[in-house]
N, C-alpha and C positions, 0 to 999 in steps of 0.2 A: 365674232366681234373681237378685236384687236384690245388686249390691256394693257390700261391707261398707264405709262411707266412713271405717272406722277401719284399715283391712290397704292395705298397700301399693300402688301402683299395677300394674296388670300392662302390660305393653308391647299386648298383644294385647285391651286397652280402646277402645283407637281406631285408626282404620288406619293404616298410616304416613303418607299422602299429609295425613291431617289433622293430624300430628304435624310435620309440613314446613311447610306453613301457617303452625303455632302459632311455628317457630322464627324463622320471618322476622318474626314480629309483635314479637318482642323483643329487647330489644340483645344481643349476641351475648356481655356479659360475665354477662348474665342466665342465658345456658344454662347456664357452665359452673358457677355457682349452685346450679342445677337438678341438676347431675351428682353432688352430696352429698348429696340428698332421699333417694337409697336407689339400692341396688344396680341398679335394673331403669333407671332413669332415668341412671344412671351409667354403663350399658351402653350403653343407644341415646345419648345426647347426647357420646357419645365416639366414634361412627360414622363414618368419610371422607366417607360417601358425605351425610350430614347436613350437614356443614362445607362440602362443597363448594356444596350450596344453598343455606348461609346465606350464603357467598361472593358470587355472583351475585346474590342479593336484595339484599344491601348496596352494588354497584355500582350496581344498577339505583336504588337509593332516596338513594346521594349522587351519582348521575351521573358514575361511574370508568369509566373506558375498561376492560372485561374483559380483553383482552388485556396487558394490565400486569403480571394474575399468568401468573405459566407454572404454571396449575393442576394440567396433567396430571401433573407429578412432583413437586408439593410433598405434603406430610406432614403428617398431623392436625394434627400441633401448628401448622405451617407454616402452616396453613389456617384456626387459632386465633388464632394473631399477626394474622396478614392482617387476617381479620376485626373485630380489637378495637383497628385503625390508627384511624380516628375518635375513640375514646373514650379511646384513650392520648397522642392530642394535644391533650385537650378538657383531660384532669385535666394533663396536661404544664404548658400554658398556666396553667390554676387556680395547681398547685403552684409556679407562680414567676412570677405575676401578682400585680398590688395594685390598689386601688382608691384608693391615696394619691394629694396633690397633687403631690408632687415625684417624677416617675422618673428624675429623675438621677441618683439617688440608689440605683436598683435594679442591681442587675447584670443585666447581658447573659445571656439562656438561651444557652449554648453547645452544640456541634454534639457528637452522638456522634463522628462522622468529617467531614472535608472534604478533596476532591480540587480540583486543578485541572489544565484540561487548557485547550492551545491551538490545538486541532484542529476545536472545534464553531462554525467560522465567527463571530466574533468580530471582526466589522469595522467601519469605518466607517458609521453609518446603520444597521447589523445588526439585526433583530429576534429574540426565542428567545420561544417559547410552551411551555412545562412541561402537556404532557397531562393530565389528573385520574388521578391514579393513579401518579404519578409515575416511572412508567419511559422516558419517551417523550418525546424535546427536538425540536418544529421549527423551525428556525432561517433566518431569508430575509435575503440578499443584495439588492443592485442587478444581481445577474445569476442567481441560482439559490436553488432551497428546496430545502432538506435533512431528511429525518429521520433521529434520531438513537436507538438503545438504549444507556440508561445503565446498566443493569443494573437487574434487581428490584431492589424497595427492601430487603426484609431479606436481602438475600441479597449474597455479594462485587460490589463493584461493579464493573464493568466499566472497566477501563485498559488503553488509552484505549477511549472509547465505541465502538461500533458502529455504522459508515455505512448504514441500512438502504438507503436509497433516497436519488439528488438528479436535480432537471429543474430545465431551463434555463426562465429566465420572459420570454417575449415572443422575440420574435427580435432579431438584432442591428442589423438598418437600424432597426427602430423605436426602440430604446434607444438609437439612436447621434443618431434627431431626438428623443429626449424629452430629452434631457438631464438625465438623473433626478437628481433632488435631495433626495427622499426617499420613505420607505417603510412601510408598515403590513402585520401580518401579524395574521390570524385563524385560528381552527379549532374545528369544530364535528363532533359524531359524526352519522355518516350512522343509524347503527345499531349493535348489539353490538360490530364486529369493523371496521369502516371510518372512517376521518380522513376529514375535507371541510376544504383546505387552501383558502384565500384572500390574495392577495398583491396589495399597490397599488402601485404606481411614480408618483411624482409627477416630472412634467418642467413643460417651461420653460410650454405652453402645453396640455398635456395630462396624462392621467392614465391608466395602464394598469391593468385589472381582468386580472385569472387565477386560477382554480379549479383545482383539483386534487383529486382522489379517491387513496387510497391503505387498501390491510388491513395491516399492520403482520406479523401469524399468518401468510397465507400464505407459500408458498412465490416465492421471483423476485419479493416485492413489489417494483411502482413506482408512482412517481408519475404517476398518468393525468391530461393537462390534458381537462377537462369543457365549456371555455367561457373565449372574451377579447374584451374589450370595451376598445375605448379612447374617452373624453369631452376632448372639448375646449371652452378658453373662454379669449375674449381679452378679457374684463372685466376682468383683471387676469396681471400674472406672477407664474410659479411658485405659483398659485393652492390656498391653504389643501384640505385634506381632514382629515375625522376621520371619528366612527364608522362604519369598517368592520364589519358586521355581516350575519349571515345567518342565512336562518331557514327548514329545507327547499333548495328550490332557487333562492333569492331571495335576491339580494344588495343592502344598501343601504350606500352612501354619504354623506357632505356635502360639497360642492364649493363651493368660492370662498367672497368672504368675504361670501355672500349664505345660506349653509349650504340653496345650495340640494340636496333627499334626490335623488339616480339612485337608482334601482330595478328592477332589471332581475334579470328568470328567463333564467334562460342554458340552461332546460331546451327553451324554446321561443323562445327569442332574441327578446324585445321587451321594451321599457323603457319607461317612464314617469318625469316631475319633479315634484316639488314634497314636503314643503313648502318655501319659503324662510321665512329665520326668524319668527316668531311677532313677539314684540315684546319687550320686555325678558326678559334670558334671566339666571340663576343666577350663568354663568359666561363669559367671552371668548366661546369655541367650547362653542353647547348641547350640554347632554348626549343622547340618541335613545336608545330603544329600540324595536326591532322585532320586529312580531311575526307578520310574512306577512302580514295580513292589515290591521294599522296601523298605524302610527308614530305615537309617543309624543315629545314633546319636551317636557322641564321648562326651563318659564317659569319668572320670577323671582316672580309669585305663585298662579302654577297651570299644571296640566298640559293640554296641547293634545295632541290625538287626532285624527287622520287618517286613513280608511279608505284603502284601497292597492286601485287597481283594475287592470288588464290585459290588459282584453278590446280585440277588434278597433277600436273606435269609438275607446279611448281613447290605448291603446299604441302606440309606435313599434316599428318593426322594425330590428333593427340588422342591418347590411348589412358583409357579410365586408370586410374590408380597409380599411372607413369609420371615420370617427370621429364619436360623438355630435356633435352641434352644441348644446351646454347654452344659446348666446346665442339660437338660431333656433328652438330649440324649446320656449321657455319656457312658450310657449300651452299647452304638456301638464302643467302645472302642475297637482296635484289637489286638488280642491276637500270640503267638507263637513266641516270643523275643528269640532270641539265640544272644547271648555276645561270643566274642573273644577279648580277652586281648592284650595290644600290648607287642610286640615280644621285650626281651632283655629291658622290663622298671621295675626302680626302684622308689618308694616313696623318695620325697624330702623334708626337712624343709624348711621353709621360700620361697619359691618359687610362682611365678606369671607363668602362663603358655596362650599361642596363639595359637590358630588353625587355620591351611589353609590350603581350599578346595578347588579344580581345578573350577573357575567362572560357573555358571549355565548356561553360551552356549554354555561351551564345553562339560558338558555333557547332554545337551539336548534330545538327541539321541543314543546317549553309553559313558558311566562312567566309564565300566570296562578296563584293569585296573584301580582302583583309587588309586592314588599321589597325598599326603598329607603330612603336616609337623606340626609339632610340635614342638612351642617355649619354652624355659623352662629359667627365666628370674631367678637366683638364689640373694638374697637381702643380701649383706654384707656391714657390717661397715668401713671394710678396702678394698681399690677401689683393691688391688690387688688380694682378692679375688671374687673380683664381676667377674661373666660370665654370659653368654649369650647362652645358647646351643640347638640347631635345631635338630632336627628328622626325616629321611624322611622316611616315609612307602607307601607300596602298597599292594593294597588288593585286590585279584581277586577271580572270581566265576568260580569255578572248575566245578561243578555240582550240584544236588542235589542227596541227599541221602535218608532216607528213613523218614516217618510222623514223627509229635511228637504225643506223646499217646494221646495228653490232647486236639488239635487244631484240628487235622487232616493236619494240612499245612508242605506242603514238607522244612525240614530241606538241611540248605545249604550247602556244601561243600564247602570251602573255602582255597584260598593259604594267608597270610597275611606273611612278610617281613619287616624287617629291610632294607631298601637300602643305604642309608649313615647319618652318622653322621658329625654336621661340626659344629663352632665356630663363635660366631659375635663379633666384637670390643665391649670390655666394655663400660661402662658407660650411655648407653641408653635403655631406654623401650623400646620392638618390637611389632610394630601391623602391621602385613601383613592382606595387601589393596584389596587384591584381591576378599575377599568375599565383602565387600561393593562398592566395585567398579570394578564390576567381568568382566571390558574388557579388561583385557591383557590375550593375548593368551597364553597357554601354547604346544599347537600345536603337532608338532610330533617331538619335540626336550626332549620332558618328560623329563628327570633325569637334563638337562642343561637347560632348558627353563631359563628367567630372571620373578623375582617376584618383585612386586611392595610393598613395604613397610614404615609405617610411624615410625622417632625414635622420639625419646620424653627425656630430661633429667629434674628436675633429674632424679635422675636412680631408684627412689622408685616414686610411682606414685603419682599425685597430681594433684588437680584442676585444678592448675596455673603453666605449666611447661613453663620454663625460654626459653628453644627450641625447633622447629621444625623441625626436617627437613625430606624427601622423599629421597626414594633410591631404588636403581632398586640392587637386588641381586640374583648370577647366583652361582650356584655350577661347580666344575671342572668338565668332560666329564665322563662317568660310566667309571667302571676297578680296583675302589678301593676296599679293604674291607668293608662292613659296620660299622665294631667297630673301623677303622682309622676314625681320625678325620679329617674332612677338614677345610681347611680355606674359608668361604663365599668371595666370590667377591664380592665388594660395590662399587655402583658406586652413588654420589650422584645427583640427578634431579633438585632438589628444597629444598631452604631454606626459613621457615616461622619465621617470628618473631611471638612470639605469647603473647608476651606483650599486655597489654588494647591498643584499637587502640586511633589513633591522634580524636579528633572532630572535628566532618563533616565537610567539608568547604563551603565558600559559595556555589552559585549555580554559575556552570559552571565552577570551579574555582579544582583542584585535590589537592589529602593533597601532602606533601611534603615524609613521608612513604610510604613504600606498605604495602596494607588493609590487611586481615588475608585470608589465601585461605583453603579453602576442598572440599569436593569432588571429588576427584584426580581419575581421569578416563586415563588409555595410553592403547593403540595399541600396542603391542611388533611388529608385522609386518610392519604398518608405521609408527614407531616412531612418533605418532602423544600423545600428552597429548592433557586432556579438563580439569579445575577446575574453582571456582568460586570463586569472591572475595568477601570479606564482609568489612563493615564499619561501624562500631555502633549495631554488630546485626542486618545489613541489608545487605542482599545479593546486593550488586552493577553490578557485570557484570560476564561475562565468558568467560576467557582467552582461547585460543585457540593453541597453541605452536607444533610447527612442527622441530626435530631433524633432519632429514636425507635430505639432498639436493635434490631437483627437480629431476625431470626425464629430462636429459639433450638429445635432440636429434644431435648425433654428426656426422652422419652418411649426 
């Protein structure tokens, strides 16, 4: 018998598992929508055991660490909130966001709560990574990594945090010859339930790589070291590093100020170099991303691609207790660069320009598409012509096509794009945060995700800028042209004053200012920010700030 398309739905029309399906296909404020349609859809879309699936589909499709929620004892409701953490930070942002020229002029979104605690390694050189999903601080030393549980995010937060696990990094004859000087910290999800921690040490003439595995769930987690690797080069001292990145079991690097890539799988201990820089680059130190398979470095007017190879003929073997030789091994340098230009760019005068690249744990695993932007900060005398103007491209791998004569390495096929163009308020420097501080998700909201950004005035750059301040910026929803301009949505987070701070006060005693803050780490999922404060050029503590209200069980 044929049903009646004017009577109710019955639950027993489709089978659960397709009704599972149907919920992950829509936002989860869509369901509870769905749950006024009528009593029978009201029934099932008020289900635990439904929430919990929409749970898990939702980490999986913004890339949250699962173990973040403590699933097994939260509450419908509990599991309602959770879920609708995305979309109450999307309209958050809206509701106190502008598309105005002046944001001085906005107030500050302020924090439902903030803690601070002086226990989460808060040091000299220090690094903290804020997990996706915001329960989870790793925090690295010049002598040790630490993880940290801050508590769920709607739930009491934990004071003070909780030491889940810490391991010492490197041993100490070798830290006592590197003379470390500084440090980078990364982290990537191996899978549902496991961290892939990464820590650099830079010394006087070398550099120390350490990997770490860790499950956060289990029981007696630690920190497992998986692989270390030390590079050296006497091109220069105390020799430059940046993008630290990983992708699977493969770690890349840029070393000295030839930015030349290490590359090295620690799952079978051999490495390979290159590339050294391209030629005119964006910014100081290029920007990379990796993708196991390529390295990608934005040029100052197109992108260069590099296949990544690491077989017998070509890699080195790294040899226990040795150190790379970057000077003697240059010859491993890898060859087969193909450049693509970006799509609809012109050469500018006077112009500052910024790159951002989607954070390294969102592409840990798959990059492609990649969505990227680019800032083009234009320097005039008179403020009415001063602009600020964004770029946003994607770049995807179509196929490959056939060798190049000279490599033998399969040439890429490639789709590359213009997606939109948009406009920021004058008057301020832009440095989007996300590569240095690469935990805000950008998820599967792509073209509208919110980016974290630091502005700066003046408006021409300088040692000593008069302000500070952080902003979360969303672009309008896809549908426009790419050569329409848009207007960036600004919402601001945090203001720093970044005058010389007040001196120290006594002991016990707080100054009457607030200290200077960075390292600005947020969650786009739960609206959770981490940064540190300093005071004298001493890191003092680390502020902990939570936007979006508790998970309220009202049921």
């Amino acid at each position: 018998m044929a049903t009646n398309p004017l009577l109710p739905p019955q639950k027993g029309d489709l089978p659960n598992d397709l009704w599972f399906e149907i919920a992950t296909l829509v936002e989860p404020s869509d369901l509870l929508t769905l749950k006024a349609v009528c009593k029978v859809f009201h029934d099932f879309f008020a289900e635990r055991e439904l929430w919990v699936y929409v749970l898990y589909a939702l980490c999986h499709r913004h890339c949250l660490f699962i173990p973040s929620y403590p699933i097994d004892d939260m509450t419908t409701m509990e599991l309602q909130r959770a879920a609708l953490g995305p979309r109450r930070w999307e309209e958050l942002l809206k509701a106190n966001g502008s598309p105005v020229a002046d944001i001085r002029k906005m107030s500050m979104l302020r924090p439902v709560n903030m803690r601070e605690h002086y226990t989460l390694g808060a040091n000299t050189g220090s690094k903290h990574f804020l997990v996706p999903g915001g329960r989870f601080l790793v925090t690295a030393t010049f002598d040790s990594v630490t993880l940290w549980d801050l508590g769920a995010v709607g739930r009491t937060p934990l004071s003070p945090p909780l030491k889940i696990a810490s391991a010492t990094v490197g041993t100490r004859a070798l830290k006592t010859e590197l003379a470390t000087e500084a440090l980078e910290l990364t982290v990537v999800p191996v899978d549902g339930t496991t961290l892939r921690v990464a820590v650099a040490l830079r010394g006087k003439s070398q550099t120390l790589f350490e990997v770490f595995d860790i499950s956060p769930g289990r029981k007696g987690a630690s920190l497992s070291s998986i692989g270390v690797l030390s590079a050296e080069s006497r091109i220069e001292t105390y020799p430059r590093f940046r993008n630290l990145l990983i992708h699977g079991n493969i770690l890349h690097a840029s070393l000295t100020r030839f930015d030349i890539s290490l590359v090295w799988d620690f799952s079978i201990n051999r490495y390979i170099l290159g590339p050294l820089r391209a030629g005119p680059v964006l910014v100081e130190i290029p920007r990379k991303a990796f993708i196991g398979s390529s390295i990608i470095e934005f040029g100052k007017d197109s992108l260069h691609l590099w296949p990544v190879s690491l077989t017998d003929g070509v890699a080195g073997e790294v040899i226990l207790g040795s150190a790379v030789d970057l000077d003697a091994d240059l010859h491993r340098i890898m060859e087969g660069k193909q450049e693509f230009p970006y799509p609809t760019w012109r050469g500018m005068a006077r112009v500052m320009t910024t790159v951002h690249i989607p954070p390294i744990w969102q592409s840990a695993n798959s990059v492609f598409p990649l969505t990227f932007d680019i800032i083009r900060d234009t320097w005039a005398d008179v403020p009415a012509d001063d602009a600020a103007t964004g770029y946003r491209y994607q770049l995807d791998i179509i196929g490959k096509a056939n060798h190049t004569e000279i490599t033998n390495q399969p040439k890429l096929d490639v789709s590359f794009k213009l997606v939109a163009t948009f406009d920021f308020p004058p008057g301020f420097s832009y440095t989007p945060l996300m590569d240095s501080a690469p935990s805000a998700v950008q998820g599967a909201q792509g073209n509208s995700a919110s980016i974290m950004m630091k502005l700066s005035t003046p408006r021409r750059l300088s040692r000593n800028p008069t302000e500070t301040m952080y902003a979360m910026y969303t672009l309008p929803f896809p549908g426009h042209s790419p050569t329409t301009k848009l207007r960036a949505l600004t919402t601001p987070i945090r203001r720093s004053d970044a005058h010389p701070p007040p001196p120290r006060p006594p002991p016990g005693q707080w100054p009457a200012s607030e200290p200077e803050a960075t390292h600005h780490c947020v969650c786009s999922a739960s609206g959770r920010l981490v940064f540190t404060t300093w005071l004298n050029d001493i890191p003092v503590s680390t502020i902990v700030s939570d936007f979006l209200s508790p998970w309220i069980d009202m049921s």
